[in-house]
C-alpha positions in Angstrom: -114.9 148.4 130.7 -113.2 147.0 127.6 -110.3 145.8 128.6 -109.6 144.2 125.3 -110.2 147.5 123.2 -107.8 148.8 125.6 -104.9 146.2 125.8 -104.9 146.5 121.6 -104.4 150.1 122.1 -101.6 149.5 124.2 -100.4 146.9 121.8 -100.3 149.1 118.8 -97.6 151.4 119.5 -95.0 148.5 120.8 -96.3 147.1 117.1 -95.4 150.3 115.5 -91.9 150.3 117.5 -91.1 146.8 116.3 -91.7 146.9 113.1 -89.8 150.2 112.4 -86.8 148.9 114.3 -86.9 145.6 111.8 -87.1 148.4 109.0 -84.0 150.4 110.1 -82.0 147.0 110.5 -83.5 145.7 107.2 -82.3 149.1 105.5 -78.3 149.0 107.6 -78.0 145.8 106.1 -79.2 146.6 102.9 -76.6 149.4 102.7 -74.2 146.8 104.0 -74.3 144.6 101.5 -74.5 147.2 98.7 -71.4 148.8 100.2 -69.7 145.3 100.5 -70.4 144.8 96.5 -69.9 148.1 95.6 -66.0 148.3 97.3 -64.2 146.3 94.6 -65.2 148.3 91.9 -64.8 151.4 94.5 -61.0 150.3 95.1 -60.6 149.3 91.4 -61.5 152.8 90.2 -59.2 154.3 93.0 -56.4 152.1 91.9 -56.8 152.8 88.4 -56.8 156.8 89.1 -53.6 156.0 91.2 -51.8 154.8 88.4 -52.6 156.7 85.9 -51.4 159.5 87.9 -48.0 157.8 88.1 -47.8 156.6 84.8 -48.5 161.1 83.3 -45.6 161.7 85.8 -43.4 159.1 84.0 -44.3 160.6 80.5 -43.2 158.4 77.5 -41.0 156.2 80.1 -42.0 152.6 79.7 -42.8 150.2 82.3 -44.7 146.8 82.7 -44.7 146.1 86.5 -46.9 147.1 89.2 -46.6 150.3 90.2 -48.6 150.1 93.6 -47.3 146.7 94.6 -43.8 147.7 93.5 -43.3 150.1 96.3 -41.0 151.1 99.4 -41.6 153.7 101.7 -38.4 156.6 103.2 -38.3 159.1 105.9 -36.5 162.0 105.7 -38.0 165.3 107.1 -35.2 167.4 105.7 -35.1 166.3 102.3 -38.9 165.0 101.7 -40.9 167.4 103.4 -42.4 165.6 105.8 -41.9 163.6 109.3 -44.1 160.8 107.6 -43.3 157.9 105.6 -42.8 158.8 102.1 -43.8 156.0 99.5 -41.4 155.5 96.6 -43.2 153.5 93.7 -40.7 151.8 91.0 -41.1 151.1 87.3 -39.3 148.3 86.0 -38.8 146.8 82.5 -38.3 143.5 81.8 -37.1 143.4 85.4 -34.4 146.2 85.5 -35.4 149.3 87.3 -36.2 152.4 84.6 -37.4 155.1 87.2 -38.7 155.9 90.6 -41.6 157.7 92.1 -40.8 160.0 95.0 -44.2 161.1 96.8 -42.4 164.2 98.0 -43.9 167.3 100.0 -43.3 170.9 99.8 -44.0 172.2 103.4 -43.7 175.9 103.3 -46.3 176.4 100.4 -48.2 179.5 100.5 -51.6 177.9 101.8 -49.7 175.0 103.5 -47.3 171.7 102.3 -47.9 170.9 98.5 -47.8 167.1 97.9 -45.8 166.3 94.9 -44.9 163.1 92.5 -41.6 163.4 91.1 -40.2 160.9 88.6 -36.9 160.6 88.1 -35.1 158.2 85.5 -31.7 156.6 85.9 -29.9 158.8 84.6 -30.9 160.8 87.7 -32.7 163.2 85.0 -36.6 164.1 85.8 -39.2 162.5 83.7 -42.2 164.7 85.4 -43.3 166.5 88.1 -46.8 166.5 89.2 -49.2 167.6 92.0 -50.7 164.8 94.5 -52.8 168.0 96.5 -52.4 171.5 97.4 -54.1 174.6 98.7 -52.6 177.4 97.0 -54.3 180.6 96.0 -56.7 180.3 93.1 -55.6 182.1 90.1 -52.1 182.7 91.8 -50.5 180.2 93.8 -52.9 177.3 91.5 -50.7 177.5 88.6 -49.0 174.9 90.1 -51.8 172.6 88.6 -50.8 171.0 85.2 -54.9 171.9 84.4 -54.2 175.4 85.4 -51.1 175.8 83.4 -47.9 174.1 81.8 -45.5 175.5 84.5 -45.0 172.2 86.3 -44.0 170.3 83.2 -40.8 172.6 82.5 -38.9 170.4 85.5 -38.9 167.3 83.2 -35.4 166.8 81.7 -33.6 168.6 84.5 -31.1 167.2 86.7 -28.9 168.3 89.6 -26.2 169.0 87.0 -29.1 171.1 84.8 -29.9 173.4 86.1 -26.4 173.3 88.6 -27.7 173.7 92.1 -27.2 177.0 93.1 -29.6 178.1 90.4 -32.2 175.9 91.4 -34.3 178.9 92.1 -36.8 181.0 91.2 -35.8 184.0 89.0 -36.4 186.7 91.0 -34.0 185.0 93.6 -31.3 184.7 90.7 -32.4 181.3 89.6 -33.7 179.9 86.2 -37.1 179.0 87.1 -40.0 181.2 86.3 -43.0 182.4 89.6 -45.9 183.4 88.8 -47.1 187.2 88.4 -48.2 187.9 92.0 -47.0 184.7 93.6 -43.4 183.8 94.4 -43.9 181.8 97.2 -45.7 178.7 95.9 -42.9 177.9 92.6 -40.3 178.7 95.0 -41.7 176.2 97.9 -42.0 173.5 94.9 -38.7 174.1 93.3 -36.8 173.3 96.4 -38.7 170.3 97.0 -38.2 168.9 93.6 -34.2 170.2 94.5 -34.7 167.8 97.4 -36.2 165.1 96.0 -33.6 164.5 93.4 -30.7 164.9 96.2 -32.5 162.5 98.3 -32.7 159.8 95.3 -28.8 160.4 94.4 -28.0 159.8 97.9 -30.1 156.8 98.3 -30.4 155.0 94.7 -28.7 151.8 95.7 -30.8 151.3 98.7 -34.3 152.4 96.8 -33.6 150.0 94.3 -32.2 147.3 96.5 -34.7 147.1 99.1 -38.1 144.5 99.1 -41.0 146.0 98.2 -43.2 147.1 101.6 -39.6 147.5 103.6 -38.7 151.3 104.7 -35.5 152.8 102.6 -33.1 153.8 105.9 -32.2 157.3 106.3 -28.4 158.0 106.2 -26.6 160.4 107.4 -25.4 161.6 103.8 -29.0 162.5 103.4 -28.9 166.0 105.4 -28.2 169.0 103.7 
């Protein structure tokens, strides 16, 4: 019998095995190393996305700090939207504050909570509102989207003096802000939350301002509504 012939053929598939094992670790650490060279410019393109989504909701409003670094987070289900923290990002000139950031949410949206960024200057007067995420209706509730229509940027210039609060409402619930044709839910669910994001930032301006960057704003008692 040839035991030789038949030792080899045993051999062969333990060969086989071997070899594609050192393949599949060969290709995981491949991939590893591409994925560890390839994060930096991953994150860098993130950041750069990140800010320039700040910098549309601040409009012409100039600024030469760090808007991701210069940050504090809040909590405040009531008036922004959500049990989470809340990020606040400030904009500074030459040092002196020149607007904040207010990552608010709209939680009664028709599809579910709309994630808004709402800039407001120090005159407590809005410099832009924009949408962070949202799953509204398309070709209703969507109109929210500054690439769907101009609707959102009508809140820049307003205050809670201008409009006066009680007509910080849609139009069809006596207020001076337009809905959309076959949608009233969505601008109504964003105009409060806008309402509420201002409220919360006159309540709480000192303490936005004031506190170190990565430190959680504390919610007051003055901020309930």
């Amino acid at each position: 019998m040839d035991t030789q012939g038949a030792e080899s053929s045993r051999a062969r598939p333990v060969r086989a095995g071997l070899l594609l094992a050192a393949a599949a670790t060969l290709a995981v650490g491949l991939v590893a190393v591409v994925h560890d060279l390839a994060q930096p410019r991953i994150e860098a393109n993130e950041n750069a996305q990140r800010v320039a989504r700040l910098a549309a909701a601040l409009g012409a409003e100039r600024y030469d700090n760090d808007l991701l670094q210069d940050v504090v987070t809040a909590r405040d289900p009531e008036l922004l939207g959500t049990d989470e923290p809340v990020p606040i990002h400030r904009a500074r000139l030459g040092g002196e504050p020149v607007a904040v950031l207010i990552e608010a949410v709209a939680p009664d949206g028709y599809a579910g909570s709309i994630r808004l960024l709402v800039a407001v200057g120090m005159d407590g007067r809005l410099l832009g509102v924009r949408v962070l995420s949202h799953k509204e209706t398309p070709g209703l509730g969507d109109a929210i989207d500054e690439r769907k229509s101009d609707w959102i940027s009508k809140f820049a210039g307003r205050s809670l003096q201008d409009p006066a609060p009680e007509r910080w409402r849609v139009r069809k619930d006596g207020g001076d802000f337009d809905q959309f044709t076959g949608a009233t839910v969505t601008p109504r669910a964003v105009v409060h939350a806008v309402l509420n994001a201002l409220v919360y930032f006159d309540g709480h301006r000192a303490a936005i301002l004031a506190a170190p960057a990565g430190t959680v704003v504390a919610q007051s008692p003055a901020s309930g509504r």
